[in-house]
N, C-alpha and C positions, 0 to 999 in steps of 0.2 A: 630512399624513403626519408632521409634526413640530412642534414647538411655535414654529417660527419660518413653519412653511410654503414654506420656499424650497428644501430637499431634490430635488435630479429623485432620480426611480424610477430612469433609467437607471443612471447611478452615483451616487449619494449626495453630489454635491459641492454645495455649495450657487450653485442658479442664477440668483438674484435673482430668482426669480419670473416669470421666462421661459417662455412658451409652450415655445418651443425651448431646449433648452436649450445656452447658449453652450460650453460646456467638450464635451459626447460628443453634441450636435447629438439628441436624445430630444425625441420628442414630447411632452410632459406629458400631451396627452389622448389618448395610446393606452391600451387596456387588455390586462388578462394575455386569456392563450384560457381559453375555459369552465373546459376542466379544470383549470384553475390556480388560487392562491387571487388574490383582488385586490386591486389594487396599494393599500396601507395598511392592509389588513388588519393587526392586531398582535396575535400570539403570547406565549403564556407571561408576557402581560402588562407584556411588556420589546418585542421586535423584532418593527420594522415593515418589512412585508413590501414589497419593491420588482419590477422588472422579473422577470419569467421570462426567466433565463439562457439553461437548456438541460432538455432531459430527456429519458430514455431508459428504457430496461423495468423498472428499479428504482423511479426517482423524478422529481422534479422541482427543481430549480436556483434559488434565487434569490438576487438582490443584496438586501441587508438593512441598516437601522439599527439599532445597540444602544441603547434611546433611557436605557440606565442608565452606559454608556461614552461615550455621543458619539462611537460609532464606526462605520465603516461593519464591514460582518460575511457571509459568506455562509449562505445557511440551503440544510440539504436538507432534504425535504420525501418521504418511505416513498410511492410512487403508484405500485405496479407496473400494467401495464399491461396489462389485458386482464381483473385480476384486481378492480382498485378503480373508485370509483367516487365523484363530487363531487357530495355533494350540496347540495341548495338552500341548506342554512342554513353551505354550505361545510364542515361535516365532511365526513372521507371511511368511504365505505360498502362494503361487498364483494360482489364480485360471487357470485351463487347458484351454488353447484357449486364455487366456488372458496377457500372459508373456509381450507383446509388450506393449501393454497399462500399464500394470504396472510398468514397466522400464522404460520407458519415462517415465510416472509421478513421478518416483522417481529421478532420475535424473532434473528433473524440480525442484522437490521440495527443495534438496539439494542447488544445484545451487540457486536460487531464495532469499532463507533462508540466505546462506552462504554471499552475497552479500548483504543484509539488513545486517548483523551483520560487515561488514566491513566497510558499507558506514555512519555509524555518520550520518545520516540525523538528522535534530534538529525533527521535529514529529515523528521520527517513532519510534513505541516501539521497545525496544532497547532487540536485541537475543542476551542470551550471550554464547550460547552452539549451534552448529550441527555436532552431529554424527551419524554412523549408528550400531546397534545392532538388533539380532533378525531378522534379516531379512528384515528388513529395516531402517529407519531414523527415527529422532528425533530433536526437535527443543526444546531450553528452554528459556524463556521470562522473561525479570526479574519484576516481581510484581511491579506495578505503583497502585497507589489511583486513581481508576477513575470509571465514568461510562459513557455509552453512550450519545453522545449528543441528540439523539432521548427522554431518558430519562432525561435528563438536560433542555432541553424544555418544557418537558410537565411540570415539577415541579414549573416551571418559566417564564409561561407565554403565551408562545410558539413560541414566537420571541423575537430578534436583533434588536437592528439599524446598521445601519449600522457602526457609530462610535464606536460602543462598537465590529459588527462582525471582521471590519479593518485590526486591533491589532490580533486579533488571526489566524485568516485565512493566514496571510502573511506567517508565518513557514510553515506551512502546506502548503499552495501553491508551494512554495519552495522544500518540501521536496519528492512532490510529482511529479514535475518536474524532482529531481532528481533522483529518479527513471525511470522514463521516458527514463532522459539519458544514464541509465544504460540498455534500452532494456526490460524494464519492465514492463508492465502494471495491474493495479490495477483489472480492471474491474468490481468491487464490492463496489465504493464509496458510502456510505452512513452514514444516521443518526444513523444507529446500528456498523458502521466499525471506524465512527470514534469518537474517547475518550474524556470526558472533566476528566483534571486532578485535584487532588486536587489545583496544583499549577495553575491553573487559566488557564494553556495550553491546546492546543486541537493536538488529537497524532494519526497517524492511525494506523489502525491494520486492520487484516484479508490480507493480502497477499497471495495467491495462488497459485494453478497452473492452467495453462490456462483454462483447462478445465471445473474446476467447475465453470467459468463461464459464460457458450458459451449454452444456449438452448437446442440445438442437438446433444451436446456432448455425448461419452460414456460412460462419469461417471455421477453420480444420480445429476446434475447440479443445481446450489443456483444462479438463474440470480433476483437479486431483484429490483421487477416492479417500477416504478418510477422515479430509478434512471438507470437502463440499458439503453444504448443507443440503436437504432432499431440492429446494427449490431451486439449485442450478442442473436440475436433472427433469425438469417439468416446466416447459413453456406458459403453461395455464396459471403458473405459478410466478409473484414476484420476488427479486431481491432486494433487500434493502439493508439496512443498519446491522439488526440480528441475522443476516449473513455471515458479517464479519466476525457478528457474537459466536458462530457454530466453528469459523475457521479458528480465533485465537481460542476458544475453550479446547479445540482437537489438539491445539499445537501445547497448550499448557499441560491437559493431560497427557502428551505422551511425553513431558518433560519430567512430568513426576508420577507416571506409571510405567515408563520404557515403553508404552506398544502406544501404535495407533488404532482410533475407534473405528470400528466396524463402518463400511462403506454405510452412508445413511441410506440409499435404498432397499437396502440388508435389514436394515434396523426399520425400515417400514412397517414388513409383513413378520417381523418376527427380529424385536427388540431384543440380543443376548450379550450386549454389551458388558462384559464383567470386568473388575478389578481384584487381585488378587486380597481377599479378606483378611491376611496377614497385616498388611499395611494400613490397615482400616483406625488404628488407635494415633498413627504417626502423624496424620494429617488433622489441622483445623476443621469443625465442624464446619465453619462460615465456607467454607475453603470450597469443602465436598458439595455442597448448597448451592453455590456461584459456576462449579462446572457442573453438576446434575441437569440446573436449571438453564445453563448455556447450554448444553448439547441436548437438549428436547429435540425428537426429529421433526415435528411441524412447526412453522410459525409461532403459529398463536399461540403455542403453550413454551414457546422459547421466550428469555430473556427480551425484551424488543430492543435493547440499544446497548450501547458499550459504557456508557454513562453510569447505566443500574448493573452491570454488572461487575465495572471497578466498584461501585459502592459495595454491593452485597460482596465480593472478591477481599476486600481490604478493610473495609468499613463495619462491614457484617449488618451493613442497613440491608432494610428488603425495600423495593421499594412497589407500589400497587402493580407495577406489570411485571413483575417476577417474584411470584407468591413461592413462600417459601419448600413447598410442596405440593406435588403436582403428581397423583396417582389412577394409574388409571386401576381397572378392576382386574387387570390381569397381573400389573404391577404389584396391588394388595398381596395378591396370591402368591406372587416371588416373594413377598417381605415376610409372610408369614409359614410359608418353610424354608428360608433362611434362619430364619428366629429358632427354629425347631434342631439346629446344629451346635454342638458342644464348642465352644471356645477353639480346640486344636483339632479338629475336623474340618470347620468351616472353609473353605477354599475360594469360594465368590458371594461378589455382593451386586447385583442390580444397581448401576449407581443412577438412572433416571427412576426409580422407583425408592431408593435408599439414601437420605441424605448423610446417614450416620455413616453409611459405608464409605472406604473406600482405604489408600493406597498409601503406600508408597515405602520406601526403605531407604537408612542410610546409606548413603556412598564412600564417601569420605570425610575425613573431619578434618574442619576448618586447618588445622596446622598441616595437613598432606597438601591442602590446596594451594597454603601459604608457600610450601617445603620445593614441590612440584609443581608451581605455576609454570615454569619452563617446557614442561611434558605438556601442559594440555592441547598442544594442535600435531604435538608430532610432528614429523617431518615430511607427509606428504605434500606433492607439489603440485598438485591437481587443482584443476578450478571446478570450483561448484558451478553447476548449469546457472545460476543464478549472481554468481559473484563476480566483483568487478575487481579481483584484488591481481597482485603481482604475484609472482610463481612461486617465491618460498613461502612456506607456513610461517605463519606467526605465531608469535606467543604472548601470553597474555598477562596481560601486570593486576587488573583489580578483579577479577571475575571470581566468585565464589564465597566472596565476603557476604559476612550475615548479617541481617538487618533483623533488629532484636521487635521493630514496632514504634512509633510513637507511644511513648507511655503519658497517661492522663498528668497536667500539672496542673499545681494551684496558680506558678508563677504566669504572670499574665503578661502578653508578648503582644507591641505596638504595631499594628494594622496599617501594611506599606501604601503607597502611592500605587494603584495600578494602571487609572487610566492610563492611554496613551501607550500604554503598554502591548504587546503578543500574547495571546493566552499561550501560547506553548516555549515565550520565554519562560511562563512560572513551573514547568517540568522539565527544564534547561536543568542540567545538575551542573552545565559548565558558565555559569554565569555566575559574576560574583555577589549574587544577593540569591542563589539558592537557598543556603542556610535560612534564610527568611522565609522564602516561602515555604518550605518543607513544615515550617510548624501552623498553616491552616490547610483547610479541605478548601479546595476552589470547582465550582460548579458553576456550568454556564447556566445562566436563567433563560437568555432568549435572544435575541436582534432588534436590532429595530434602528433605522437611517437615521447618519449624521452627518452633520455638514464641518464641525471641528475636529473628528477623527476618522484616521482613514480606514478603509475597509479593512476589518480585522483588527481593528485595535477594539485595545476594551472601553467602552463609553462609560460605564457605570459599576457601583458596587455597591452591597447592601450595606458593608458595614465600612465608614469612613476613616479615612487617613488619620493616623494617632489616637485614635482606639483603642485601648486595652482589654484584651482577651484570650480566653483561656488557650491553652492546647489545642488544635485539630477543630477548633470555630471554623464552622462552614461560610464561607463567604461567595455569595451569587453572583456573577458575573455577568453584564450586558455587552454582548459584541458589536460593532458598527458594522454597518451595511454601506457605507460610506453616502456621499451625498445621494437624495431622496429625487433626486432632475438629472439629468445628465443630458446633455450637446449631443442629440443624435449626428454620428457621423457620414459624411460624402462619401455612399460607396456607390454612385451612381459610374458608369466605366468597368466596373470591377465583374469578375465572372462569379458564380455562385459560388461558390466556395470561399473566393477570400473574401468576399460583402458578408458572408454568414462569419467568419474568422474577425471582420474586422467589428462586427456587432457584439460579438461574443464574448471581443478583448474591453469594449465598453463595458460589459457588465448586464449585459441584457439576456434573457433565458431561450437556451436551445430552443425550447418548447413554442416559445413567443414569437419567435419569429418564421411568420408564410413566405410561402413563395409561389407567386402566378406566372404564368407567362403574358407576354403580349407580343404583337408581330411588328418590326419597322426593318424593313430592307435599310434605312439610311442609317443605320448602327450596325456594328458588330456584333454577329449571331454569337447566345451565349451569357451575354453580358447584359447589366440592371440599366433599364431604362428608365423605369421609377420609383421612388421609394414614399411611405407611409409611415410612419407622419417626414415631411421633408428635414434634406437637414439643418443642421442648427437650432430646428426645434427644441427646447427646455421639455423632456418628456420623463415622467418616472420609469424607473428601471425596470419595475415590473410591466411593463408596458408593451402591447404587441406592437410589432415593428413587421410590415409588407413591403416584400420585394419583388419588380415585374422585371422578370429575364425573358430577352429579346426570343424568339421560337424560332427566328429564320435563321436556316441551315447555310445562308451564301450561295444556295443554288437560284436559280430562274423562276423558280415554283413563286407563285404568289399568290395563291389561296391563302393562304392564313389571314385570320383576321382577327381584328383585337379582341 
């Protein structure tokens, strides 16, 4: 597996050459299952393929070596299920009838991946590899110390204050917004997706492609109950933004309530969602407000973006699409024999019908967390189904620290340089001009093309460089779109898939781009005979772009016609 040989498959540490391996107890002579690739297998010429982790209706999982790092790595591995197919010489191949679905999903997957590894979000686990081999694609994940926060609870208690969730949750809100902005949605927010690091951070992982998970999808779909919102359970129904609102409000309340909320089909026909009425004084009203109104089981009456509900969340703004209460007539009728309960009786509170209600209880106090940071991962050596970390548990150095709030100043604090800048550098806590930005509110205002900044950087701000202003000055942000023309690219030659791949990496919209067939025996079946508008044309990004893939199969047949 490696040039020393002593590598185990299971985790990558090295075993002395140990049948068993002494450190995660790995058999060296097990192998992957058929459909897997095998174990040493080496990719892209760099990464050697280890244990199958995990996998499910998108792909397959494994533990990996960088043999150009010296580092261990995870790889994903595009194997939808039902659709692909491994063959002999370990390519993978597609299953008959299923070309379409597997092409979009891989083109999603590409795209998706490629787009997490350019955008620096401060939580997201950081891809440092997308390419394709074999017949399809490939992701690589660079190895972080961590495990699920599902399993970071249950070692510790099973809840948060909310002082202590604060501080952590703000990157990750952030980070998942911005993906948001990128067109992206998570779908799959939960206690198993998202990471607590050794470094006290919380990071997500699991990113997908749509389909795994949408219910009715036709891949072998991972919609996980609790945290799904009602519309990844109804086709007739869309995902969008307040999706991800329904996933991080589940994962927040079950951070500082111990339980997760009732499946939302559950809560369709018969909303019983309660929070133990004990806890109901411990928590910020803004707080109970911002998850009430994120976990609405319809759309329309949820939160619409992650934007308004950091604000209402932290800010305790409301903003017009998440009205501060939202009751329906049956909900009334919860609030009003609740009301009818003595102080030390009372047991639950309706928390989509009760803003006032809700949760939660001391765990620990700050000096235990200080005392016993050591304790909080324990010593299991298990991998979370989602984590990409190494065999020992970690431990953790800043997690649980309280974050008191920005408090109102009079002193008035000089307004940075941000163009040119990442928005998700300013939710960077590891940059050395944090402290800067931590004392305004930054809100994107909008997009709009430029030809001086490159896509994603910030073009504009409301309030100007050397500024002074108060405390927590909200300042709007314009994002670039980058150049407003772009050099349509030659993917005449190319087969469908990497002409739609190479349009894509231009900047041009899934959606925008056709595709017709037309017939010439004197080209290779399969592959773009003509494109729309040609290239080299100067064309806006927004712009549809027509592709004509050849129809002739290479057989003798020559009916087709253009």
């Amino acid at each position: 597996m490696s040039s020393n040989g002593k590598l185990c498959p299971g985790c990558m540490n090295d075993s002395g050459g140990e049948k068993i391996c002494p450190i995660c107890g790995y058999d060296s002579t097990r192998q992957n299952p058929e459909n897997c690739l095998p174990i040493g297998f080496v990719l892209n010429d760099r990464y050697t393929v280890g244990q199958a982790k995990h996998s499910n209706g998108e792909g397959i999982t494994y533990i990996g070596w960088d043999n150009s790092e010296a580092s261990i790595v995870t790889v994903r591995e595009y194997f939808p299920v039902g659709f692909a197919v491994r063959n002999a010489d370990k390519t993978v191949g597609m299953v008959k009838g299923g070309e379409y679905t597997f092409n979009e999903g891989l083109i999603e997957f590409i795209d998706i991946n490629r787009q997490i590894m350019e955008s620096s979000l401060p939580s997201q686990m950081p891809i440092t590899d997308v390419f394709e081999e074999n017949g399809t694609a490939y992701t690589v994940t660079q190895s972080i110390s961590a495990i699920t926060l599902r399993e970071f609870l249950t070692k510790n208690g099973g809840t948060l204050k909310w002082e202590q969730a604060r501080p952590l949750f703000l990157p990750l809100i952030d980070t998942i917004k911005g993906m948001n902005d990128l067109g992206i949605i998570h779908g799959g927010i939960s206690t198993d997706t998202v990471l607590v690091g050794r470094d006290g951070k919380l990071r997500i992982s699991g990113y997908s492609i749509k389909n795994l998970r949408l219910n009715d999808s036709p891949l072998e779909s991972v919609v996980l109950h609790g945290f799904a919102a009602i519309e990844q359970y109804d086709s007739d129904m869309h995902t969008d933004a307040y999706t991800d609102v329904y996933g991080l409000c589940a994962v927040l309340f079950a951070v500082l309530m111990g339980n997760v909320p009732p499946r939302a089909t559950e809560r369709l026909n018969n909303d019983s969602m309660t929070v133990p009425a004990k806890f109901a004084e411990e928590l910020p009203r803004h707080v109970l407000s911002a998850l009430a109104n994120g976990l609405q089981v319809l759309p329309q009456n949820r939160t619409k973006n992650i934007e308004a509900f950091k604000n209402e969340l932290v800010y305790a703004e409301m903003s017009n699409t998440a009205p501060l209460t939202r009751k329906t007539e049956k909900a009334e009728t919860a609030s009003r024999k609740v009301s009818k309960k003595s102080g030390s009786t009372a047991k639950y509170v309706v928390i989509s019908s009760v803003c006032t209600a809700a949760v939660f209880f001391a765990i620990v106090a700050i000096l235990i967390f200080t005392v016993f940071k050591d304790d909080f991962f324990g010593n299991d050596s298990s991998l979370g189904q989602s984590s990409t970390v190494s065999v020992s548990a970690p431990s953790v150095d800043e997690i649980g620290a309280v974050d008191s709030g920005a408090e109102v100043s009079d002193v008035l604090f000089t307004v940075p340089q941000l163009t040119g800048k990442y928005y998700a550098e300013l939710a960077d806590t590891t940059v050395p001009e944090a402290e800067v930005y931590e004392k305004f509110e930054f809100v994107i205002k909008g997009k709009e093309y430029s030809d001086k900044y490159q896509r994603g950087q910030i073009c504009a701000q409301s309030v100007a460089e050397g500024t002074g202003v108060v405390r927590d000055t909200k300042i709007e942000l314009t994002i670039s779109l980058g150049p407003k023309e772009i050099k349509i690219a030659n993917v005449l030659g190319l087969d469908e898939t990497n002409a739609k791949l190479e349009l894509l990496k231009q900047g041009f919209l899934y959606d925008n781009i056709e595709v017709a067939e037309k017939y010439d025996e004197d080209h290779e079946p399969g592959t773009v005979l003509e494109q729309e508008p040609k290239y080299g044309t100067q064309v806006s990004a927004d712009s549809a772009v027509k592709i004509y893939i050849n129809s002739y199969t290479g057989s003798s047949d020559s009916s087709g016609t253009d």
